[in-house]
N, CA, C and O of each residue as an XYZ file, in Angstrom:
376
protein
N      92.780     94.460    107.125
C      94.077     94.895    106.632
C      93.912     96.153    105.789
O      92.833     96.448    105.276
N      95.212     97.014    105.639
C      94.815     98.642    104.938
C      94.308     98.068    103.738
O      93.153     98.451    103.547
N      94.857     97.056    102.579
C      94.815     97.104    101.672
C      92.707     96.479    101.498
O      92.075     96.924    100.539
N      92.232     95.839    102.174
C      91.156     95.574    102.240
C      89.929     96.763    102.740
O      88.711     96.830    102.578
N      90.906     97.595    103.392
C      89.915     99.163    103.841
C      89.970     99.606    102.487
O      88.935     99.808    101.852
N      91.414     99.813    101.871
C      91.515    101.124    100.697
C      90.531    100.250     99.921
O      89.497    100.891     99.735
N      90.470     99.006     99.393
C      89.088     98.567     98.505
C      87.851     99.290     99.065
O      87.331    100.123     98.322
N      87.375     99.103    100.137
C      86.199     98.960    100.711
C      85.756    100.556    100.056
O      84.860    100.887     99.280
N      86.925    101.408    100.826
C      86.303    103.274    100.803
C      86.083    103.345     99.476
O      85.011    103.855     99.148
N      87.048    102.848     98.337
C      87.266    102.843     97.135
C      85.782    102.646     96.025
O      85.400    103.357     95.096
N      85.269    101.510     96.542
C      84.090    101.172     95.972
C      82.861    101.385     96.712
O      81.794    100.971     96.258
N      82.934    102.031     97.873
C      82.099    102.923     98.540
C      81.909    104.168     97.925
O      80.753    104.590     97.933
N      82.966    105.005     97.277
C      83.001    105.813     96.630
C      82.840    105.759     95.003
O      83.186    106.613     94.187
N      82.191    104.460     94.775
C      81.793    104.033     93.017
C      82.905    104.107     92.340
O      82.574    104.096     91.155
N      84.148    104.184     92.438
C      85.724    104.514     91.612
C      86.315    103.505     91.268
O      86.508    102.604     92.083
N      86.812    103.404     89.766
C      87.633    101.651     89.662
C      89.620    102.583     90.415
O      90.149    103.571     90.925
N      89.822    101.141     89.850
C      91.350    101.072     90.450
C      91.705    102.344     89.644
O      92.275    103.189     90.334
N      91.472    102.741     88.134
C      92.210    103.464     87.408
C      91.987    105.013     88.084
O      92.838    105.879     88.288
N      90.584    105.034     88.343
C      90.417    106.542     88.793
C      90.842    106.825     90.136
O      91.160    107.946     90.531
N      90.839    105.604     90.938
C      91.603    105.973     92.227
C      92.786    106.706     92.267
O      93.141    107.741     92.831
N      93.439    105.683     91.322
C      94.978    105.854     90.632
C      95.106    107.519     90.212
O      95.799    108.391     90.738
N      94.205    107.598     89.111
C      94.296    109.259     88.700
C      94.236    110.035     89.917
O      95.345    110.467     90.232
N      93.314    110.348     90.691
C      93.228    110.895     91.663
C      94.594    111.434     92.660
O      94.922    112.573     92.992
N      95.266    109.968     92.992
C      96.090    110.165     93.868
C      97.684    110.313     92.513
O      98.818    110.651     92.853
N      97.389    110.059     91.496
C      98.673    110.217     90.470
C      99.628    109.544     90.805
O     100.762    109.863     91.163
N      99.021    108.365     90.650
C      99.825    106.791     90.650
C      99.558    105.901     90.068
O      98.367    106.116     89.845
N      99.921    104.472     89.364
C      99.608    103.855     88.670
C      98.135    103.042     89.327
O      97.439    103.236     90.324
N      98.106    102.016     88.146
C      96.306    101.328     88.613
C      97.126    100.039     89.547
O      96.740     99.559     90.614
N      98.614     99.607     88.598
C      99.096     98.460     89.717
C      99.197     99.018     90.746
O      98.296     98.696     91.521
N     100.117     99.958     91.263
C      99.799    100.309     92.588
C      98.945    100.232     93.690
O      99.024     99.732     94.812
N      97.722    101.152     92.778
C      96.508    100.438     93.803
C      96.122     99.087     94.022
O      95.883     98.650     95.148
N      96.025     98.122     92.530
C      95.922     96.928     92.947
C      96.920     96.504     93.971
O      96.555     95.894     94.975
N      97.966     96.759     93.784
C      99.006     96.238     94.866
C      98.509     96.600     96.419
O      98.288     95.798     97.325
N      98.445     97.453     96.435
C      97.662     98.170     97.894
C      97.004     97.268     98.308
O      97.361     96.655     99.314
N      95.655     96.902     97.505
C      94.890     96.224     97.666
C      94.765     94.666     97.927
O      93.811     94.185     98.540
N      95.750     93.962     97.438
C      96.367     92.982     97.391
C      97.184     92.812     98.455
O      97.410     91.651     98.797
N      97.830     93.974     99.243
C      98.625     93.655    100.490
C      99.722     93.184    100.069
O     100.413     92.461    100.786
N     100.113     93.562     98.654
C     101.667     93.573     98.248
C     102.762     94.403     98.449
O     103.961     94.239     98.676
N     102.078     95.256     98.314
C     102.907     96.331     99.138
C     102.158     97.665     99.944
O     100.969     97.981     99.930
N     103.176     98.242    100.566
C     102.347     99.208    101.618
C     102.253    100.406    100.695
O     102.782    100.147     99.614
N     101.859    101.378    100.748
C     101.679    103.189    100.748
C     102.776    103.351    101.611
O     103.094    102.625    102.552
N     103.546    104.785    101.038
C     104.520    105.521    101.888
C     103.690    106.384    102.827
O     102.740    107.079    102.464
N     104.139    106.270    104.054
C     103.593    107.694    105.167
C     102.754    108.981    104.039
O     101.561    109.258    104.154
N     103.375    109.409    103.347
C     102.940    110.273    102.588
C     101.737    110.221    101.192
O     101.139    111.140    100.633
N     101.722    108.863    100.979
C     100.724    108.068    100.351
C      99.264    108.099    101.390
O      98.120    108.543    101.286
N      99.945    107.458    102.269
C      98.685    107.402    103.379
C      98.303    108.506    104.050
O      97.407    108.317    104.873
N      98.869    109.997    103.902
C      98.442    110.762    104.490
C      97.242    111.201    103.054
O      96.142    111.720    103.245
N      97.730    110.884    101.864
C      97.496    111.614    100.701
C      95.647    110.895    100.558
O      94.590    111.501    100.385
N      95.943    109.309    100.732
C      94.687    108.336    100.936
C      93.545    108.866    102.172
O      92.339    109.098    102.090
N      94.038    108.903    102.766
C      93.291    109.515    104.156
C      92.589    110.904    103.630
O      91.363    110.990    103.565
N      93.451    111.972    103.264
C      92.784    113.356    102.605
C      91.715    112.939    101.617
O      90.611    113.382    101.934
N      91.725    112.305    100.650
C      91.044    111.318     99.368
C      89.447    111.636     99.660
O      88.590    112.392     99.203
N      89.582    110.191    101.124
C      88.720    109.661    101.286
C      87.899    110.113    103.078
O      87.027    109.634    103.803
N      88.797    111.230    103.100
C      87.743    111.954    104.129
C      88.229    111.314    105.647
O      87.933    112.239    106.404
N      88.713    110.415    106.345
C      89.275    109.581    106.850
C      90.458    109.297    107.580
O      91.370    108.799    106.922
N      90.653    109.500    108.788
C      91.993    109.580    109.744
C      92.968    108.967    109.394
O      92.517    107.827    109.289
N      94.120    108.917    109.105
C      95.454    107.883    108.997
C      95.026    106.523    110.347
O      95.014    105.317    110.102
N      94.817    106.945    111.266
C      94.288    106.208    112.361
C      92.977    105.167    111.913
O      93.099    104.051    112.418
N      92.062    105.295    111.275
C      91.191    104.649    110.453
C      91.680    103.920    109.763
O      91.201    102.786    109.778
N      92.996    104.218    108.717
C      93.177    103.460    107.457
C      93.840    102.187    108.083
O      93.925    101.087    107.537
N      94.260    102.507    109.231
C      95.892    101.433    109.950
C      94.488    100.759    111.161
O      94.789     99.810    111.884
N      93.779    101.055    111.201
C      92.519    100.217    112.017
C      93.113    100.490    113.380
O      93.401     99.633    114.217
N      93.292    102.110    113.516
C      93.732    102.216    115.089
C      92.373    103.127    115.258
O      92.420    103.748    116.320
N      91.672    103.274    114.818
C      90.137    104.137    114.729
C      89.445    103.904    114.032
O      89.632    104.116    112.834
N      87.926    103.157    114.718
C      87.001    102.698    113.762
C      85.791    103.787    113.504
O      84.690    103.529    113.018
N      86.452    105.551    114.117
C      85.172    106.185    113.956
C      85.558    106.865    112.110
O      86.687    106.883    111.619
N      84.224    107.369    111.383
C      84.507    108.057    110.184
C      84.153    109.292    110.403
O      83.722    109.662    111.494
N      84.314    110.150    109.267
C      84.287    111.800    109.415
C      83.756    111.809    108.110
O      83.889    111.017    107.177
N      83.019    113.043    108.248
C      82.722    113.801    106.615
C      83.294    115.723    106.441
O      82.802    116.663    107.064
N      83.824    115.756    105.961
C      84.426    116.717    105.949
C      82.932    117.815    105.704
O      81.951    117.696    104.970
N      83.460    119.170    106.981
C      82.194    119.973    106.299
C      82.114    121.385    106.737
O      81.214    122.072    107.219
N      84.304    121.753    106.163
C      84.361    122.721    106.409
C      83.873    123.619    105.405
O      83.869    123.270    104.224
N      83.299    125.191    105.910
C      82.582    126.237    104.596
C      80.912    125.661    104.531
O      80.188    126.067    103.621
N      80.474    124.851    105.401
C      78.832    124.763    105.969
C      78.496    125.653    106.957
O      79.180    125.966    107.931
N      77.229    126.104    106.604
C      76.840    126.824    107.796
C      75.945    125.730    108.702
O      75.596    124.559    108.557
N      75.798    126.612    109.560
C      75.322    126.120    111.023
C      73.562    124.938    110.535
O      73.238    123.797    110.867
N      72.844    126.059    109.602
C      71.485    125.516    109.106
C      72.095    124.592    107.895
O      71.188    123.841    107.538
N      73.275    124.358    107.130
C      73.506    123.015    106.303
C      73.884    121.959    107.259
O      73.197    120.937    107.278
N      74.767    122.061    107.957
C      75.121    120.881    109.369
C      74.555    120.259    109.822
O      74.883    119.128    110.181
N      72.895    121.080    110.048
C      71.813    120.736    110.589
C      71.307    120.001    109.891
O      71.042    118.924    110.425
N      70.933    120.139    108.489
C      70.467    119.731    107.303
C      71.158    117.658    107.460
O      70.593    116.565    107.491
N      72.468    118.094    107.509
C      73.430    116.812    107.490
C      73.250    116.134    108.892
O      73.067    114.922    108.786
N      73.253    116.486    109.854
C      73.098    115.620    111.022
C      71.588    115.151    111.028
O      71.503    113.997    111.448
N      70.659    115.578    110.765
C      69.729    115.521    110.679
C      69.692    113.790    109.573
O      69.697    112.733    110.205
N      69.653    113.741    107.781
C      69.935    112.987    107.520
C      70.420    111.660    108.021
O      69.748    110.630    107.964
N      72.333    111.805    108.802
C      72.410    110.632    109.298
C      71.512    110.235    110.757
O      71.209    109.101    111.127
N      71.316    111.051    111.186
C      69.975    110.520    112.236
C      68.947    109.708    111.663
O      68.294    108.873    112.289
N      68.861    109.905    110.791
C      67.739    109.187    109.784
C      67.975    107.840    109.166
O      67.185    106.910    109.004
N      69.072    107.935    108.900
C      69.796    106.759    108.364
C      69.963    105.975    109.869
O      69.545    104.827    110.019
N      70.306    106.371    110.436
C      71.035    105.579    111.722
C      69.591    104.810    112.387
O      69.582    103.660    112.825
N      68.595    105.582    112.352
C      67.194    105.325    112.754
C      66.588    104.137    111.874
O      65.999    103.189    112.393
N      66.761    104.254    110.657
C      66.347    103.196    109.960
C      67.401    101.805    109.964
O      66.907    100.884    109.313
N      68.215    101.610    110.331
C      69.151    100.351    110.394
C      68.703    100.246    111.841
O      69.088     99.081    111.932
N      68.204    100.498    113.060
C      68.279     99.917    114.096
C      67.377     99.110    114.110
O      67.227     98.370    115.082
């Protein structure tokens, strides 16, 4: 459910409810609420969540289980640098 993703990215990203909150300039209930599946994000919330956390609107609504890292203003030899890494990572979990 969204409200169980927005936890997940949330504390993937080391952030309590309050700084989430700052971030997006909304209260901390809010997010708890999110999180809780009390209430939804507006279209414009969720576009705002998605920008946040790097992450498709399609991801947050579990219509896409792929992720992204944003990495526009890299050159060609930092990209490399970065694909390289998750190759590494990906290599060690198999």
């Amino acid at each position: 459910m969204l409200g169980e993703i927005i936890r997940n990215l949330r504390t993937a990203h080391n952030l309590n409810q309050v700084q989430l909150a700052g971030a997006l300039n909304v209260s901390k209930q809010t997010v708890s609420n999110w999180e809780n599946n009390n209430i939804l994000p507006s279209i414009e919330m969720l576009v705002k969540i998605s920008q946040f956390f790097s992450v498709s609107t399609d991801y947050l609504l579990e219509l896409d289980d792929r992720n992204y890292i944003e990495t526009t203003g890299l050159s060609d030899t930092q990209l490399a640098h970065i694909q390289q890494i998750i190759c590494d990572i990906i290599d060690r979990k198999g």
